[in-house]
DSSP file (Angstrom, degrees, kcal/mol; ACC not computed):
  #  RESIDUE AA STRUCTURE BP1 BP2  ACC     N-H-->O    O-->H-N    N-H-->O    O-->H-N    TCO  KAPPA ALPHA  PHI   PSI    X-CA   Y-CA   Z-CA
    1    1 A X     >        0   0    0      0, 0.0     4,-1.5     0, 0.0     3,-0.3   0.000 360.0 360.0 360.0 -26.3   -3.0   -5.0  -30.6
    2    2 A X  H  >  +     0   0    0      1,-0.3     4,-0.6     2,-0.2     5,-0.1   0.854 360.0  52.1 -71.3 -33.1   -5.5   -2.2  -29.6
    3    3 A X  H  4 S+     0   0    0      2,-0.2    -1,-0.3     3,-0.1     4,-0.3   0.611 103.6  57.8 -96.5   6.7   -5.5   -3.3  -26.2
    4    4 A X  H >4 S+     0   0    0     -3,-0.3     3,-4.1     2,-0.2    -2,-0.2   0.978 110.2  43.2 -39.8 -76.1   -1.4   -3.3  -25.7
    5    5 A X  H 3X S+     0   0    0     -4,-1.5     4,-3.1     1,-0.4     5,-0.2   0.535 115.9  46.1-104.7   0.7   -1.0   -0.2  -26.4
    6    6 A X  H 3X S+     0   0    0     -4,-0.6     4,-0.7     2,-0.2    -1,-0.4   0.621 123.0  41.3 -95.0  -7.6   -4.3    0.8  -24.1
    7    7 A X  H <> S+     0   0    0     -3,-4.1     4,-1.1    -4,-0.3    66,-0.2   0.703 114.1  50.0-102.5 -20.7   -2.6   -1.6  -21.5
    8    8 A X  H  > S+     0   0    0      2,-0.2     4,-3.6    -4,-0.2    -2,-0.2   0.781 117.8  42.1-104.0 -51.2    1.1   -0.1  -22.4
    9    9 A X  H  X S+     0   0    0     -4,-3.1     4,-2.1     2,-0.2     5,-0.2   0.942 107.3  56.4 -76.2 -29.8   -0.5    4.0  -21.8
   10   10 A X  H  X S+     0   0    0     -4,-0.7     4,-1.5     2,-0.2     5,-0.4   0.985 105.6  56.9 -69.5 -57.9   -2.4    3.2  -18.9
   11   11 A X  H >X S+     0   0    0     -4,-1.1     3,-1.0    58,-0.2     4,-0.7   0.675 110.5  44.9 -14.5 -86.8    1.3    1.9  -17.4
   12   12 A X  H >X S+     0   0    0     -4,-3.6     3,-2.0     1,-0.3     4,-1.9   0.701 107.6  52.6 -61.9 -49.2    2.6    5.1  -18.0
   13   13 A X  H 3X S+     0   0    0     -4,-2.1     4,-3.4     1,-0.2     5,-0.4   0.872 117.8  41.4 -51.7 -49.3   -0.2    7.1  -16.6
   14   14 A X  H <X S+     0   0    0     -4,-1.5     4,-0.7    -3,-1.0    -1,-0.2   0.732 116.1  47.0 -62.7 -13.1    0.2    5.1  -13.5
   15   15 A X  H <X S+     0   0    0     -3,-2.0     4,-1.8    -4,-0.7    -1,-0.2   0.703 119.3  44.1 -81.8 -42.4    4.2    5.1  -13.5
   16   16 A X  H  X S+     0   0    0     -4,-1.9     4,-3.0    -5,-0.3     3,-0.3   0.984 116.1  45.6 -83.8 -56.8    3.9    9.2  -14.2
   17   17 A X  H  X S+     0   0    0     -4,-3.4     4,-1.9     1,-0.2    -2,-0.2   0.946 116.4  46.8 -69.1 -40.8    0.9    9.7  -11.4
   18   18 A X  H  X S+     0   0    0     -4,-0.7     4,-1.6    -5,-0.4    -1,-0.2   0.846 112.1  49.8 -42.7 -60.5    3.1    7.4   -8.9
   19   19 A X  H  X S+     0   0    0     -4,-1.8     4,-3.0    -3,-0.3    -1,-0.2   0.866 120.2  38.0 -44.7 -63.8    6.5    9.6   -9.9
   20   20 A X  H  X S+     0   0    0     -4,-3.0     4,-3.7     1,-0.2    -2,-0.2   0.772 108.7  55.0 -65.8 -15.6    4.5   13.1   -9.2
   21   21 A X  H  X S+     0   0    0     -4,-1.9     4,-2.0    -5,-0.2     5,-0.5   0.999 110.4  51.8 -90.0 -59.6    2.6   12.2   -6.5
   22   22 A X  H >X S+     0   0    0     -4,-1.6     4,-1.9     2,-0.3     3,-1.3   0.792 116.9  38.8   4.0-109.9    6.4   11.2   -5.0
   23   23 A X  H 3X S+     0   0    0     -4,-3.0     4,-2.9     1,-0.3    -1,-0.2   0.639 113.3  53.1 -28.0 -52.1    7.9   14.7   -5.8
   24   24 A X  H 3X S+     0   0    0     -4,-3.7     4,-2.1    -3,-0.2    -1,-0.3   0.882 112.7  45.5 -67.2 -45.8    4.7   16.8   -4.8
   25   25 A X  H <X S+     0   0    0     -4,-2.0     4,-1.1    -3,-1.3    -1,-0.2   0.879 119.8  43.1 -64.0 -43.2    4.6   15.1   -1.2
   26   26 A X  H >X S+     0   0    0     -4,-1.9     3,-2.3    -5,-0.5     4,-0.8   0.994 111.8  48.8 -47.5 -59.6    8.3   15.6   -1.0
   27   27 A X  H 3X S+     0   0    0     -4,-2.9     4,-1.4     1,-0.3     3,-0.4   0.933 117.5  45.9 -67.5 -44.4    8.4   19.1   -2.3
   28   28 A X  H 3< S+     0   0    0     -4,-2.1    -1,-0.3     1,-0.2    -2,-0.2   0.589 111.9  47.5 -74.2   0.6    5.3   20.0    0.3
   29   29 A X  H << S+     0   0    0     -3,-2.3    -1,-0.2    -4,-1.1    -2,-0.2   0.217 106.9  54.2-132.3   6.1    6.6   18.5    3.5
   30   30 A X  H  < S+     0   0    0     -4,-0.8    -2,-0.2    -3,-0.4    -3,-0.1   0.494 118.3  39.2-102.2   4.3   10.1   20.0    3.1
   31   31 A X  S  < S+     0   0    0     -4,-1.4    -2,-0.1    -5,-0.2    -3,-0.1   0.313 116.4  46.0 -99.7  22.8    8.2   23.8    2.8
   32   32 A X  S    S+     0   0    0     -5,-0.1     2,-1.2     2,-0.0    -1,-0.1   0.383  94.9 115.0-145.5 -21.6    5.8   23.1    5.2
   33   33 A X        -     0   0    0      1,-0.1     2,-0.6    -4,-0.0    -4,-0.1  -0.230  39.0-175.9 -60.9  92.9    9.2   21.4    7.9
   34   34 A X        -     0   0    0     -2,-1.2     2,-0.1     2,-0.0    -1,-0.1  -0.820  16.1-141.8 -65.8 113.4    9.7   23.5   10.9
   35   35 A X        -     0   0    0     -2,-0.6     2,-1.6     1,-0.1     3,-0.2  -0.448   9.2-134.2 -78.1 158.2   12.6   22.3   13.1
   36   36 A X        +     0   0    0      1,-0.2     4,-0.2    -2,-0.1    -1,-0.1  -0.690  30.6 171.6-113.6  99.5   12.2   22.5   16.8
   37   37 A X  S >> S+     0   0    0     -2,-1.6     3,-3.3     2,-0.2     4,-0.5   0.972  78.1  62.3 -50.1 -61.7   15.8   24.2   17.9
   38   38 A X  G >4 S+     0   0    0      1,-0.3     3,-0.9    -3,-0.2     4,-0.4   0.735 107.8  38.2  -8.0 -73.6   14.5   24.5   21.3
   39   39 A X  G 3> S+     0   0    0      1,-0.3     4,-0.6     2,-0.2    -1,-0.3   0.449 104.2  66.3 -77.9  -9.5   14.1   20.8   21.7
   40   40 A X  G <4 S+     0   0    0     -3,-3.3    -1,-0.3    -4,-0.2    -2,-0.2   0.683  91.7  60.6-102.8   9.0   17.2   19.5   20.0
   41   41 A X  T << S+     0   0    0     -3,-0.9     3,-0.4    -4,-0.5    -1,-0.2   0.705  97.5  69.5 -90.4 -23.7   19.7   21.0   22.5
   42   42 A X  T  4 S+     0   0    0     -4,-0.4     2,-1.0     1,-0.2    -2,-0.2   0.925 108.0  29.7 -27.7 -87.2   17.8   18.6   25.1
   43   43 A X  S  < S-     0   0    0     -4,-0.6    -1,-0.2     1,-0.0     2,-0.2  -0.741  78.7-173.3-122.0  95.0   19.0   15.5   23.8
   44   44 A X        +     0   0    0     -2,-1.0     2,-0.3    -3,-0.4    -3,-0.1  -0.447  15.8 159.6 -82.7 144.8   22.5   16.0   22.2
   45   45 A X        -     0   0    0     -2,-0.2     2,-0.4     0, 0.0    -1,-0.0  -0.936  42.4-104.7-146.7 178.8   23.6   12.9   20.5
   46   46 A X        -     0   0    0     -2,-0.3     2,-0.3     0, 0.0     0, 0.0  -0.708  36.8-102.1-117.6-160.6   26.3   13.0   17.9
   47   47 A X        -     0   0    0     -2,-0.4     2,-0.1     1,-0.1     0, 0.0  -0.762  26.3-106.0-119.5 159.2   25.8   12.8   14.0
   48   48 A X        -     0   0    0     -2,-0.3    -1,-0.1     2,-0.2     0, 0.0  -0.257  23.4-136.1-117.7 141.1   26.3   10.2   11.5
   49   49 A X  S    S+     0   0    0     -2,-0.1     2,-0.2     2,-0.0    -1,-0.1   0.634  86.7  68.0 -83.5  -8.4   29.7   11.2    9.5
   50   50 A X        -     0   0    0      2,-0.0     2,-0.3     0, 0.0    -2,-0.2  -0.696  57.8-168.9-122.9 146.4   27.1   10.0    6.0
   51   51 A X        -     0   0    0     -2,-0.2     2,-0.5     2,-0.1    -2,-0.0  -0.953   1.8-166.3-141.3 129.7   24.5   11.0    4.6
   52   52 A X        -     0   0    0     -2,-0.3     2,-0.3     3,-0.0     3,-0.0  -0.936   4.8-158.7-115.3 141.2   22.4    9.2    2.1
   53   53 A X        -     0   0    0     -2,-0.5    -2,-0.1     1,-0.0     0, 0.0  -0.841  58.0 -33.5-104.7 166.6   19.6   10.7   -0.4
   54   54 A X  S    S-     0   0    0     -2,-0.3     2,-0.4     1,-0.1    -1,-0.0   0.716  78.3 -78.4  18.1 166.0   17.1    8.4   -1.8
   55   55 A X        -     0   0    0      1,-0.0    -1,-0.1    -3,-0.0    -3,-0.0  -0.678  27.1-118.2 -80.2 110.2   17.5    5.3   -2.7
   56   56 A X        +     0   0    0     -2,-0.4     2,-0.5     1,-0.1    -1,-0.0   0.014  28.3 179.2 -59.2 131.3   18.9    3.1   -5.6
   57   57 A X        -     0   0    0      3,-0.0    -1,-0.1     4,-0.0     0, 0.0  -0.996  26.4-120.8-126.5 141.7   16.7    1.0   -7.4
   58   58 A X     >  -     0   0    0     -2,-0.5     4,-1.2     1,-0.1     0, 0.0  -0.030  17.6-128.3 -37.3 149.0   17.7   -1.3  -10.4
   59   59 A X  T  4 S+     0   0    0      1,-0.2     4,-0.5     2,-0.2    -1,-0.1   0.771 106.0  74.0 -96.1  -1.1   16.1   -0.7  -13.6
   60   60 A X  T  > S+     0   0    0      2,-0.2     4,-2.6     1,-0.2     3,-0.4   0.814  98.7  47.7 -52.0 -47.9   15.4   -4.2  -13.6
   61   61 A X  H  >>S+     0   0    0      2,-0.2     4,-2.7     1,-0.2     5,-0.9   0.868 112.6  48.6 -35.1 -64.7   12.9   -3.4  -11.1
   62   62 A X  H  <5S+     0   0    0     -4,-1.2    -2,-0.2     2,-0.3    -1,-0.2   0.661 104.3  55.0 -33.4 -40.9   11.8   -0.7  -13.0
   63   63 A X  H  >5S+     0   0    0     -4,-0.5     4,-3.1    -3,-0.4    -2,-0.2   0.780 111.9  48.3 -79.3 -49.5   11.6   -2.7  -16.2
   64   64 A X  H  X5S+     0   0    0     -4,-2.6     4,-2.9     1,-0.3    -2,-0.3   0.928 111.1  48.7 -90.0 -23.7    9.1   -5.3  -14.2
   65   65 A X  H  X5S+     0   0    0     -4,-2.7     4,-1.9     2,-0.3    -1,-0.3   0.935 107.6  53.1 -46.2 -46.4    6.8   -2.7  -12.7
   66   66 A X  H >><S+     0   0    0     -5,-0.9     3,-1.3     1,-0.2     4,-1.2   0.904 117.4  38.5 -54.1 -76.4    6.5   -1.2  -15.8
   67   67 A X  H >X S+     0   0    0     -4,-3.1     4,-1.9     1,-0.3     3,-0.6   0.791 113.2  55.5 -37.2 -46.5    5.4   -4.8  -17.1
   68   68 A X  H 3X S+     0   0    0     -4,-2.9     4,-1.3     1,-0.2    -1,-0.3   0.835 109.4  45.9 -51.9 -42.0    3.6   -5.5  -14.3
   69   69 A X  H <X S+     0   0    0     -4,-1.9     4,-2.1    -3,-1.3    -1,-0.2   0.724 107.0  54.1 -41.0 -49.8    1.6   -2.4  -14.7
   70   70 A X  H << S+     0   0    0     -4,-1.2     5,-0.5    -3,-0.6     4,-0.4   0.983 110.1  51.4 -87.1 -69.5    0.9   -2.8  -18.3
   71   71 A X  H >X S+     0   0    0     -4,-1.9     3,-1.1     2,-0.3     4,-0.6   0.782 108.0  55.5 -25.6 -42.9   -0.5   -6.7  -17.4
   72   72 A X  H >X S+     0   0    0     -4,-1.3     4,-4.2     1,-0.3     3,-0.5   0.943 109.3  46.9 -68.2 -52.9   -2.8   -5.1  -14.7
   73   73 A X  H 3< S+     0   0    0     -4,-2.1    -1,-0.3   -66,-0.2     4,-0.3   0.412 111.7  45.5 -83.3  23.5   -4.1   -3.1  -17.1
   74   74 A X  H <4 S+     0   0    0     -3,-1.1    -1,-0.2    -4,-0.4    -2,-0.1   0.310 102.3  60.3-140.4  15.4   -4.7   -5.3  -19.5
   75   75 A X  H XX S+     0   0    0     -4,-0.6     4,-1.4    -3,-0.5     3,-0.8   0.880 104.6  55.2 -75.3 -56.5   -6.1   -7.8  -17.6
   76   76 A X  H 3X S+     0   0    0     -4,-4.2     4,-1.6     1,-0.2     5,-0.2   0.997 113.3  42.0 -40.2 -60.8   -8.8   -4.9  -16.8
   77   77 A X  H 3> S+     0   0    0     -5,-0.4     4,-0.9    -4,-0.3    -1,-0.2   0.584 109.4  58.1 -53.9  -0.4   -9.4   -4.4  -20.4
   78   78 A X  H X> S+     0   0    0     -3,-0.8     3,-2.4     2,-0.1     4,-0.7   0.932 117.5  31.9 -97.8 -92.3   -9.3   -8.1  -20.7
   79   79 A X  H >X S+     0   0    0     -4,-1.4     3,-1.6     2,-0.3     4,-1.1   0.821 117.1  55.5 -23.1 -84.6  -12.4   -8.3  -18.0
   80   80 A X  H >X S+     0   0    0     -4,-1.6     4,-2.5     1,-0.3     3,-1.0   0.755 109.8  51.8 -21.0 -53.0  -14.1   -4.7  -19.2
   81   81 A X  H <X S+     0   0    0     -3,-2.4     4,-1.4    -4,-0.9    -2,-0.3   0.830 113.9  37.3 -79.8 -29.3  -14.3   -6.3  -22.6
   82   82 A X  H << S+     0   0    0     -3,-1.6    -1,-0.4    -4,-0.7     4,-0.3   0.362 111.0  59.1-102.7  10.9  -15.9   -9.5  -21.7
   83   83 A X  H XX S+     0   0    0     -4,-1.1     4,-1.6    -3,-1.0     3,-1.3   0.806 112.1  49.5 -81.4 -42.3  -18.3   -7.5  -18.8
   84   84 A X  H 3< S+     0   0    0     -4,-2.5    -2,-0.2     1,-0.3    -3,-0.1   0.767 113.5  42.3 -89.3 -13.7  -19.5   -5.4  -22.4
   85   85 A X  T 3< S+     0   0    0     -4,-1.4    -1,-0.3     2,-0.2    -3,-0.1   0.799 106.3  55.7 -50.8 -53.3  -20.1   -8.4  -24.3
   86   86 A X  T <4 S+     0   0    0     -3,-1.3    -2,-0.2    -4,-0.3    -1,-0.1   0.900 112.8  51.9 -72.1 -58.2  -21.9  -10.4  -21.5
   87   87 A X     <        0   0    0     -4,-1.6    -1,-0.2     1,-0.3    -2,-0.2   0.526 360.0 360.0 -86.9  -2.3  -24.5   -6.9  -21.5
   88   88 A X              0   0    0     -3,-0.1    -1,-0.3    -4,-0.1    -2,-0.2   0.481 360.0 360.0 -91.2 360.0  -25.3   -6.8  -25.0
């Protein structure tokens, strides 16, 4: 039971680090964007009448990464516990 819930918080930490690391790369490469005006009157094209942001994901998706996540990690702990065993 100890190791769910050690297999259930390492998920989140990786779900959480995954999430920020997402935002913070976003949030730093739209301060950091210079457009080059110069260069976009070269090659006029015209513009798409849509715009979408991001993407939709199911939460079914959601649901099995999360599970999937929590399995990986408690598969390590699986493994860790029977490397500390094996060395005593």
């Amino acid at each position: 039971m100890k190791a769910l819930a050690y297999a259930l918080a390492g998920s989140v930490i990786i779900h959480t680090l995954y999430f920020t690391y997402t935002l913070l790369a976003g949030y730093i490469r739209t301060m950091f964007y210079k457009p080059d005006i110069s260069g976009s009157w070269e090659q006029a094209h015209y513009l798409q009448s849509e715009v979408a942001f991001g993407a939709s994901v199911s939460p079914y998706v959601s649901i099995l990464t999360f599970l999937a996540g929590t399995l990986f990690c408690g598969f390590i702990i699986c493994i860790y516990r029977i490397a500390v065993k094996k060395a005593q």
